[in-house]
Structure formats: C-alpha cells, structure tokens
C-alpha positions as CSV (number, residue, x, y, z in Angstrom):
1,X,62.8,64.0,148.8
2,X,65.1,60.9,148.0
3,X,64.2,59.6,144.7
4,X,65.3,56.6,143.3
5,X,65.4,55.7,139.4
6,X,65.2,52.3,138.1
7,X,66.8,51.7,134.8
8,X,69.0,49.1,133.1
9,X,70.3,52.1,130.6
10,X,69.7,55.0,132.7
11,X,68.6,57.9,132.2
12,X,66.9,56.0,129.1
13,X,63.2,57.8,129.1
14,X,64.3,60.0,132.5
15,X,67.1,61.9,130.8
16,X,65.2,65.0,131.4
17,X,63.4,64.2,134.8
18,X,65.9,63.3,136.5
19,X,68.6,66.6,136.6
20,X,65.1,68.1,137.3
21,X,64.7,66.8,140.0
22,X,68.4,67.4,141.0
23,X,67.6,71.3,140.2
24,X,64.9,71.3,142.2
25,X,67.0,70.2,145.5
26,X,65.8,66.6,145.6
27,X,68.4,63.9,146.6
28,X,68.6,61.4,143.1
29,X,69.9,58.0,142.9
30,X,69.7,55.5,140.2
31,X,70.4,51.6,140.0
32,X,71.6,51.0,136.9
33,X,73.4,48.4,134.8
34,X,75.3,50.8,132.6
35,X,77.7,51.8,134.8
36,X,80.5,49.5,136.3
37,X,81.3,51.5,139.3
38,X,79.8,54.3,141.3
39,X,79.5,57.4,139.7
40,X,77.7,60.9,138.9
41,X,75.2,61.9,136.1
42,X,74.1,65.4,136.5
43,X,73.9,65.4,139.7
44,X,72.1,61.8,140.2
45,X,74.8,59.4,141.7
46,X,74.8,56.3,139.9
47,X,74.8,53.0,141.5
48,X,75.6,49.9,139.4
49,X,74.0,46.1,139.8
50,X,75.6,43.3,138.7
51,X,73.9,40.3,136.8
52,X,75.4,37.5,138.9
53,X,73.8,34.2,136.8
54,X,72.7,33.5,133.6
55,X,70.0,32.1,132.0
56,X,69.6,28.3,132.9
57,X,69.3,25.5,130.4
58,X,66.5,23.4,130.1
59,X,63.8,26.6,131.1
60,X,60.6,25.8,129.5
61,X,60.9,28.4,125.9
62,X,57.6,30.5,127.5
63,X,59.0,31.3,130.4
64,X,63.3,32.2,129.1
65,X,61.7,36.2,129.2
66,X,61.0,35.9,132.3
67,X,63.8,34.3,134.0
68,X,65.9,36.6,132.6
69,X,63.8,39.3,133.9
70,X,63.4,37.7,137.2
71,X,67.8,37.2,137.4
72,X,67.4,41.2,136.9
73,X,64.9,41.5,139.8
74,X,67.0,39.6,141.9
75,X,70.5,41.3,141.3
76,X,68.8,45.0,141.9
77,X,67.0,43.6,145.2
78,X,70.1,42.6,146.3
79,X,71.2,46.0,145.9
80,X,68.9,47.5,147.1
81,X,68.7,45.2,150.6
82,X,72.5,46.8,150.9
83,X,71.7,50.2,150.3
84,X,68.7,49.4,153.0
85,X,70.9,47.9,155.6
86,X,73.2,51.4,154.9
87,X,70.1,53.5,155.8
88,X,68.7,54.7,152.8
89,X,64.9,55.1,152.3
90,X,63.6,56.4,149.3
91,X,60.3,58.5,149.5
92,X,59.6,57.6,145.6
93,X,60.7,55.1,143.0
94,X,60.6,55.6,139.8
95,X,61.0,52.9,137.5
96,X,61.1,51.3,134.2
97,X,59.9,47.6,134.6
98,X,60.8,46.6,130.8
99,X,63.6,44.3,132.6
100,X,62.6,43.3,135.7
101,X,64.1,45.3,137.9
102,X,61.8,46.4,140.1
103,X,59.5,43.2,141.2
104,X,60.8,43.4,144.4
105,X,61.6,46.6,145.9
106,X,58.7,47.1,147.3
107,X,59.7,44.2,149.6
108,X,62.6,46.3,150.4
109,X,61.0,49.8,150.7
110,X,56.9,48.9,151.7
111,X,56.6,52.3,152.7
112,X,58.2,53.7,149.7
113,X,55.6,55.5,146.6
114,X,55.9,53.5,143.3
115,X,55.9,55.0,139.8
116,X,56.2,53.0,136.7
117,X,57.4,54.1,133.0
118,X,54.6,52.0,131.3
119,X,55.6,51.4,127.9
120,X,53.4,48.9,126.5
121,X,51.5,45.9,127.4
122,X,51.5,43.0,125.2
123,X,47.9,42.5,123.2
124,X,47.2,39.4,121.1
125,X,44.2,40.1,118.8
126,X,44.6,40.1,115.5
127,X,46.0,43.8,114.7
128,X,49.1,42.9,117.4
129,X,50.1,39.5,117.0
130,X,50.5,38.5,113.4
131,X,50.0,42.2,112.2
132,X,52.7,41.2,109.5
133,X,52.0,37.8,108.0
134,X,54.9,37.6,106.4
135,X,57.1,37.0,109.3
136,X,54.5,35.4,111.6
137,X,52.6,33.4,108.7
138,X,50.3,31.3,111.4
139,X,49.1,32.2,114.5
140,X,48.4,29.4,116.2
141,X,46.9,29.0,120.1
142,X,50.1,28.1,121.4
143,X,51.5,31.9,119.8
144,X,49.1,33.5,121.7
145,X,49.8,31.8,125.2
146,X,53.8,32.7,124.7
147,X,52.9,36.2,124.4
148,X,50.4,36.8,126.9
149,X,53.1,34.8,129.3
150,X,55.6,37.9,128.1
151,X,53.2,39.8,130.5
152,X,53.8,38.0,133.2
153,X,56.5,40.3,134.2
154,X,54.0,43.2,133.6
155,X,51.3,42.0,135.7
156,X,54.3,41.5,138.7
157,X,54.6,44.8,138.4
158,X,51.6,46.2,137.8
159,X,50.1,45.7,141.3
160,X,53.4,47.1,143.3
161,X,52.5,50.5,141.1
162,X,51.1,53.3,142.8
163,X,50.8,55.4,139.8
164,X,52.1,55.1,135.9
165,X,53.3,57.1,133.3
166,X,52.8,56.5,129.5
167,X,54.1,58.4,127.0
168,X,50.8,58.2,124.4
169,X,47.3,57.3,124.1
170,X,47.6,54.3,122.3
171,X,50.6,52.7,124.5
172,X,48.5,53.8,127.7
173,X,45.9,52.0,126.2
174,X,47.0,48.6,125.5
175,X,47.0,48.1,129.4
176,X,44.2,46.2,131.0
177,X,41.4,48.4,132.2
178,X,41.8,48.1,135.8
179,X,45.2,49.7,135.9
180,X,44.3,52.6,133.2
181,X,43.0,55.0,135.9
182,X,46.3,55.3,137.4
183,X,48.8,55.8,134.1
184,X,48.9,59.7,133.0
185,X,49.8,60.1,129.8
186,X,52.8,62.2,129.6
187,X,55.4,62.2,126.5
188,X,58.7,62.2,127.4
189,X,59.2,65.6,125.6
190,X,61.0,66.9,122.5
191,X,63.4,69.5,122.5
192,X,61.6,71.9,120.1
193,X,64.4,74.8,120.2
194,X,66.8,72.3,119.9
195,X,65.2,70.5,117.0
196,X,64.2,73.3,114.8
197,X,64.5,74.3,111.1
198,X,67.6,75.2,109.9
199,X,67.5,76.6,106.6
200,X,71.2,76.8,106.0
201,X,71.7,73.2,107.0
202,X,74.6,71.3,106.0
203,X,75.2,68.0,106.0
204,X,78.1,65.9,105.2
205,X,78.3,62.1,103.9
206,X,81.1,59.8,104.3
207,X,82.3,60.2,100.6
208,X,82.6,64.5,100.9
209,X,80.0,65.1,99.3
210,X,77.8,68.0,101.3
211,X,74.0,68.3,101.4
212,X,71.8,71.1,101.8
213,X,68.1,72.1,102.1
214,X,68.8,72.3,98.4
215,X,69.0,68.8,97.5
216,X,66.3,66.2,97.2
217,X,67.2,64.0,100.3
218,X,64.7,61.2,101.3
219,X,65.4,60.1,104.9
220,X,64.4,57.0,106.8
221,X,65.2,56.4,110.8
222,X,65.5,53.2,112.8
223,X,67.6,52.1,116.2
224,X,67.8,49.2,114.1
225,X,66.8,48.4,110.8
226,X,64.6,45.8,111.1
227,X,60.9,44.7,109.9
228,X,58.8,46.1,113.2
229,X,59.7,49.5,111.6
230,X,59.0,48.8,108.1
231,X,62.5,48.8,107.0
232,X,61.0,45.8,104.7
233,X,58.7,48.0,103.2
234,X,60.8,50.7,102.4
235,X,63.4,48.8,100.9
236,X,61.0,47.2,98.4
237,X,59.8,50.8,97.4
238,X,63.1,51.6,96.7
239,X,63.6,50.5,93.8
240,X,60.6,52.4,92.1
241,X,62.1,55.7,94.4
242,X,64.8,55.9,92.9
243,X,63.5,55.5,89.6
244,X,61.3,57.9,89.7
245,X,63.3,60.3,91.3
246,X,66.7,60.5,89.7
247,X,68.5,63.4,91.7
248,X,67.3,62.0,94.7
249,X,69.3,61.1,97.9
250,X,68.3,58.4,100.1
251,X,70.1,58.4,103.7
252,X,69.1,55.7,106.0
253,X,70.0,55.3,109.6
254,X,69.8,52.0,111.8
255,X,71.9,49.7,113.3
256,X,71.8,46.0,112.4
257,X,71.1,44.2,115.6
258,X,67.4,43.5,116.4
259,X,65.3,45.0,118.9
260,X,62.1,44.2,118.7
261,X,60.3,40.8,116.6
262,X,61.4,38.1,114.6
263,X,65.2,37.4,114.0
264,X,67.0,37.5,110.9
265,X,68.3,33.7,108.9
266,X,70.8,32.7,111.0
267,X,74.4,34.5,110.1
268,X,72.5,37.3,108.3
269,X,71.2,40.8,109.2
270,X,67.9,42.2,108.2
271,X,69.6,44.9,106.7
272,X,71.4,42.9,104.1
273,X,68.9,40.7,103.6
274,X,66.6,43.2,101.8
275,X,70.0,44.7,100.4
276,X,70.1,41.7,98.7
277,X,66.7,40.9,97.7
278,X,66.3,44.2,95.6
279,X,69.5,45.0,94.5
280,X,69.1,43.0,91.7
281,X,66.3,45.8,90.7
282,X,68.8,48.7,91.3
283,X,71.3,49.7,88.4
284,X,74.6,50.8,89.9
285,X,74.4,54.2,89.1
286,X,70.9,54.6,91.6
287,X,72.2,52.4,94.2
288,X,75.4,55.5,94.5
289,X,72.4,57.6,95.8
290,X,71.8,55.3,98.5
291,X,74.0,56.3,102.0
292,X,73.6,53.2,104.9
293,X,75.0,55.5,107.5
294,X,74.4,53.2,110.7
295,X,74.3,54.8,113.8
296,X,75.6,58.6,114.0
297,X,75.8,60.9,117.1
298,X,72.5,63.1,117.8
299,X,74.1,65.9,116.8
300,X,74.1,64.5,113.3
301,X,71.0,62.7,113.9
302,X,69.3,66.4,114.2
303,X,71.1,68.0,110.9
304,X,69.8,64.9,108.9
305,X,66.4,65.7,109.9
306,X,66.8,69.3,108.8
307,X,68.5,68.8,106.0
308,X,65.6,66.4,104.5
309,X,63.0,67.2,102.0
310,X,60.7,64.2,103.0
311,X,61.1,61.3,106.0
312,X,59.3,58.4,105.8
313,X,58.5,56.9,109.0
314,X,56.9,53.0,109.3
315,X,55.6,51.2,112.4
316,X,53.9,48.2,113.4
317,X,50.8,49.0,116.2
318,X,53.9,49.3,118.5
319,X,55.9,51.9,120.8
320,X,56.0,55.0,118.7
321,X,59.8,56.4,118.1
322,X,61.0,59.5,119.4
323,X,62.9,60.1,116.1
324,X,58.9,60.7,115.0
325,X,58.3,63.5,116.8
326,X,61.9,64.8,116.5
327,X,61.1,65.2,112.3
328,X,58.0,66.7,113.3
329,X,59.6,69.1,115.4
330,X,62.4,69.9,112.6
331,X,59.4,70.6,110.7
332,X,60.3,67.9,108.3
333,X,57.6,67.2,105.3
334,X,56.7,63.2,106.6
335,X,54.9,59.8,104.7
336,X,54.3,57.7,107.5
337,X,52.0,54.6,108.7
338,X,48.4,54.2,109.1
339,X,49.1,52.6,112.2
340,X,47.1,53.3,115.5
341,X,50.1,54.6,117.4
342,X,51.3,57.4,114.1
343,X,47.3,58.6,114.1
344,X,47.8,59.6,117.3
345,X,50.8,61.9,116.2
346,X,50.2,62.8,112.7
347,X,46.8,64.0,111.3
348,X,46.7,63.0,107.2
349,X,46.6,65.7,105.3
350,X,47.6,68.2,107.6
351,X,50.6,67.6,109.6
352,X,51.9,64.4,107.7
353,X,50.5,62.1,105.0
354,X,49.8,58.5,105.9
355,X,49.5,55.4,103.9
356,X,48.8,51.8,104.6
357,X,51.8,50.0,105.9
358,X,52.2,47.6,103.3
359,X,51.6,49.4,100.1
360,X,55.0,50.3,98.9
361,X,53.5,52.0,95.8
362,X,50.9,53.8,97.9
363,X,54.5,54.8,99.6
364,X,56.5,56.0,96.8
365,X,53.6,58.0,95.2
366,X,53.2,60.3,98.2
367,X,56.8,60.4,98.8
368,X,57.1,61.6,95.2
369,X,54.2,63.7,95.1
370,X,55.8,65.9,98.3
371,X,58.9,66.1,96.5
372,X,56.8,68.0,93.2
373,X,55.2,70.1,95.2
374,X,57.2,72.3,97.6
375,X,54.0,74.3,99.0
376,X,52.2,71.2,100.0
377,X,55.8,70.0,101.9
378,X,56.2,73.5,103.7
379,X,52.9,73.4,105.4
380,X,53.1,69.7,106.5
381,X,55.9,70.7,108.1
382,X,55.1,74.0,109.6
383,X,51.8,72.1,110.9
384,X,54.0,69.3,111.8
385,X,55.9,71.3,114.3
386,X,53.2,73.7,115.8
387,X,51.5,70.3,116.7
388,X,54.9,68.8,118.3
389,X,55.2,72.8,120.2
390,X,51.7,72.8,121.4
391,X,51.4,69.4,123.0
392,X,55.1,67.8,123.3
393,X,57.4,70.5,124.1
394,X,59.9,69.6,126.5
395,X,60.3,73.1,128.8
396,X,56.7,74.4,128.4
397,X,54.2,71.1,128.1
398,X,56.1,67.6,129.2
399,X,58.5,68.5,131.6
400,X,56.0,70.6,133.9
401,X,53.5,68.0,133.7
402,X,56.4,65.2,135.0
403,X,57.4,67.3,137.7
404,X,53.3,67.6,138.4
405,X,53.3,63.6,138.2
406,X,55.8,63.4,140.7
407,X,54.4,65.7,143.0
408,X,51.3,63.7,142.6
409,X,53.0,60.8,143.3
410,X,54.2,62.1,146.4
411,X,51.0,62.4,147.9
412,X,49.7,59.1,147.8
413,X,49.5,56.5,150.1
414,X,52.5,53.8,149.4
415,X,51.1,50.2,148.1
416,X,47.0,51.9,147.2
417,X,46.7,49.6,144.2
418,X,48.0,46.4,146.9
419,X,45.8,46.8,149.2
C-alpha cells in the first residue's frame, strides 16, 4: 500500500510505525515541516511544506489558534494538490491533526482511508479548565468559549476521520461520544529492553562528579519545565527535600520554553522564576546538590532514569508523558500525581505511590519515605515495570496492535464517518 504520514515534526508519535511499515514492503511518505528539502528517514522519503504567510493582524484573539492551524492546512494541501497532479494516490493517511495539517486532504484524496493520532480534546469543566487556580485564578464564561473554540480545529477533523488512534484511556476519553467508537486505544510503545535496569549504571554531571545506583538521586522530567507538569510544585518541596535529605541529589531535566498553559512574566522563564522564589529558603551548601541539566540526548535521558533512587512525576488532567512510562519501565521507584491520566498508569501502592498534586509536603513525605526504605522502592519498581512489559511493550503489545490498526484501517470504506 502507499501510506502517507502527516506530521509537522515527523516521525513525532510514528517513530516506530512508520519503518514498520517500510519493513513490511509498504511504500511510506511523509509531509513534514521538519525537513527543508526532500529526503529519506528509514526508508520513508520525506517531503517538506512550507509555511508561506503568517499570522494576520487584527484576527479576533479566539480564533489566532486556528488561523495558524488553518495557514498549516493550507500549505500541506498545496502540497499535496502537487504530489496529486504528479500521480500519487495514497490508499491511507495517517495523521496527526494537532496543527492543522490535514483539514483538507480529503479534498485532495476522497477516496483515500483516514487515520487520526487523537491526542486530546479540549474539556472545560471544572477539573480541566482552571484545574490550577493559581495561574487561571477566574474562570469566567468568556474562558470557557476561547477553549472550546481551540476545538474548532478538532471537530474539522474529526468528521474527515475514518478511524483514530489514542494512546490511553483517559486521552481517548475526553473526545465527544459520537467519535469514541472509532479511536482504539493503542500506546505508542516503550522500549522495555531498551529501558531496563541497569545496576552498574553510571552517570556523569557536568562538574565530574559520577553517580551510581549507589547514591541517593531524586529525579524530575519535563520537555519544559513549566507549571502544566508541576514543576511549581516540586520546586516549592524542594526546599524541605533537601532538608530532610542531606546526601541527596536532585537532577532535573526540562527546557525553558513553554509548551503547554500559561506563559511566564514577560522577559522571564518559569524555570527561574521558582529558582528565585525559593532560593531564598535554600542555604548554599543544599542548593550544590541541585543539577538543572536542561535538555540531554536520550541516551542520557535513559541512564538518568536508571541511575535514580526515586522520580517524581507531576501532571495536570492532561496528555500523559512518555518519560512516565519510560521510569516505569527502568523500573524506577516513582511519587507521582493523583491525576486521572497517572491512575491510568500507576496503581498506589503497588506500582507507584500517588499524592495530591498540590500538597508539596504530602510530596516530600513519600519521596522521603521511599528513600528509608529500600524494600518498599524495589518492588514499586519491579511492579512498575512488569505493568509497563505486559500492556505497553513496544515489539510484543503496541507495535502488533498498530500494524493490526492499520490493517483495520485498510479495510474500511474511505469517508464512513462523512457520509
């Protein structure tokens, strides 16, 4: 078959789909803007579009999320008319709709199947919109029409879909009902013999100094360190962390842009800006133990999960982060968020410990308690990653069931949920 991907940072969530595919003997092709010029990516040739306008001035402040998405429709239909008028027909589509994209391929392709990578649908009762007070401190009417206009560009989409793919319950199932029957939930799929236990882990900071599995390193993972992953939360706890825990080492990764919720003061980055509102409590000999170590390759990424004792992982009700499931899978001992998306992953008590979001000293007394007692950290872990194994394993569970999806896809009659 001829499969086309859809993706502004491809392969993004198709990383492993797509060379299958490849493998398998099907023709791949991806529109993408993260290449410049044609090119090859495992066997998928790569075709770039080009974002030809920006943004106009004067756009109603509702609607600026989806012009921009709608200049990104535009630019890959334009594409994709050329690649038409060349003689290419794709039997299946696979997209992710996140930017726009895809809203009009269908006018390109009618015939072709449509699969969607649907990541989350924006809700706005109260535990969505204004699940952190602090940095939405009124909800007001006019709050909840900007967000449910954010869906406009969902509900373009939604109808050209012939099938969707989620990658958990809870994103799945902030979709509205009539569109639920058609997403299968499938997770992307961790590398479990990849991301493994390593006992003789080492691990080296910036300064020299080398960790192993037997230091007392406390770990926290964001893209970006920002407040929709709690890096608010765990900043304040810091403070009483380190205290309490005077050998400690605290490693945090993140960059400082934003990628999801409010922004930052003008000038400023969240990540200083809770540097600086609990420094103050931090005497100079803690705040050495502290390592800000941005972004780092994925190779370091997966030693820094091995070479922790505990990993603390915060959410709002939100898209739930790979780097999750990659700590279960390193069988890493984890203090995470009662939040609807972690309960789907981590059961308290037996392959993680949760605790509300915002109680920081609910936080640091579990995070300390797992660093007294080694037996109780051990079996979190070893439950952690049988769970990860048994229902997210890349080769033998999410992969297969992809390829199944596709197959699936296949077989349907092009533009069902249309007509």
């Amino acid at each position: 078959m001829k499969i086309l991907f859809i993706h502004q940072n491809f392969p993004g969530q198709f990383k492993h789909l797509a060379p299958a595919l490849v493998a398998s003997g099907h023709d791949c092709l991806a529109l993408t803007l993260r290449v410049k010029e044609p090119g090859t990516w495992n066997g998928v040739r790569l075709i770039p579009y080009k974002i030809q306008r920006r943004s106009g001035q004067g756009v109603h402040p509702w609607l600026a999320d989806t012009e921009t998405k709608v200049i990104r429709g535009e630019a890959c239909y334009r594409v994709a008319r050329a690649l038409r008028d060349r003689g290419y027909r794709p039997d299946i589509i696979v997209a992710h709709p996140g930017w726009g994209e895809a809203m009009f391929l269908r006018d390109v392709w009618p015939d072709a199947r449509i699969g969607l990578y649907c990541e989350l649908y924006h809700l706005t009762d109260r535990d969505h919109l204004g699940f952190d007070p602090e940095f939405i401190p009124q909800v007001d009417e006019a709050e909840h029409l900007r967000i449910r206009l954010k869906n406009l560009n969902n509900l373009i989409h939604l109808p050209l879909c012939d099938m969707g793919i989620s990658p958990t319950r809870f994103q799945a199932g902030t979709y509205p009902a009539a569109y639920r029957d058609r997403i299968s939930v499938i997770h992307d799929g961790i590398d479990t013999d990849h991301v493994r236990p390593d006992p003789y882990v080492r691990f080296d900071l910036p300064d020299g100094r080398v960790l192993t599995r037997n230091d007392e390193v406390i770990t926290f993972v964001n893209r970006n360190l920002e407040p929709y992953r709690g890096y608010h939360i765990f900043m304040r706890a810091l403070p009483a962390l380190l205290k309490n825990r005077p050998d400690a080492r605290v490693l945090i990764i993140g960059g400082d842009e934003v990628s999801y919720g409010a922004k930052p003061p003008k000038g400023q980055t969240w990540k200083q800006v809770f540097i600086d509102e609990v420094r103050a409590s931090i005497p100079d000999a803690d705040w050495q133990r502290v390592h800000f170590l941005g972004r780092i390759p994925y190779e370091r990424f997966v030693l820094l999960l091995q070479v922790t004792r505990v990993h603390v992982y915060l959410t709002y009700p939100f898209v739930l982060s790979w780097s999750l499931f990659e700590a279960m899978s390193a069988g890493a001992a984890i203090v995470a968020s009662d939040t609807g998306p972690v309960r789907e992953a981590i059961t308290h008590g037996q392959t993680g410990m949760l605790v509300d979001f915002f109680d920081g000293v609910a936080l640091v007394e579990q995070v300390c308690a797992l660093l007294e007692d080694a037996g109780l950290r051990d079996g979190l872990g070893q439950a952690a990653r049988a769970h990860v194994q048994a229902g997210y394993d890349l080769r033998n569970i999410c992969l297969p069931q992809q390829l199944d999806w596709i197959d699936k896809l296949a077989a349907t009659k092009a533009g069902v949920m249309e007509g």
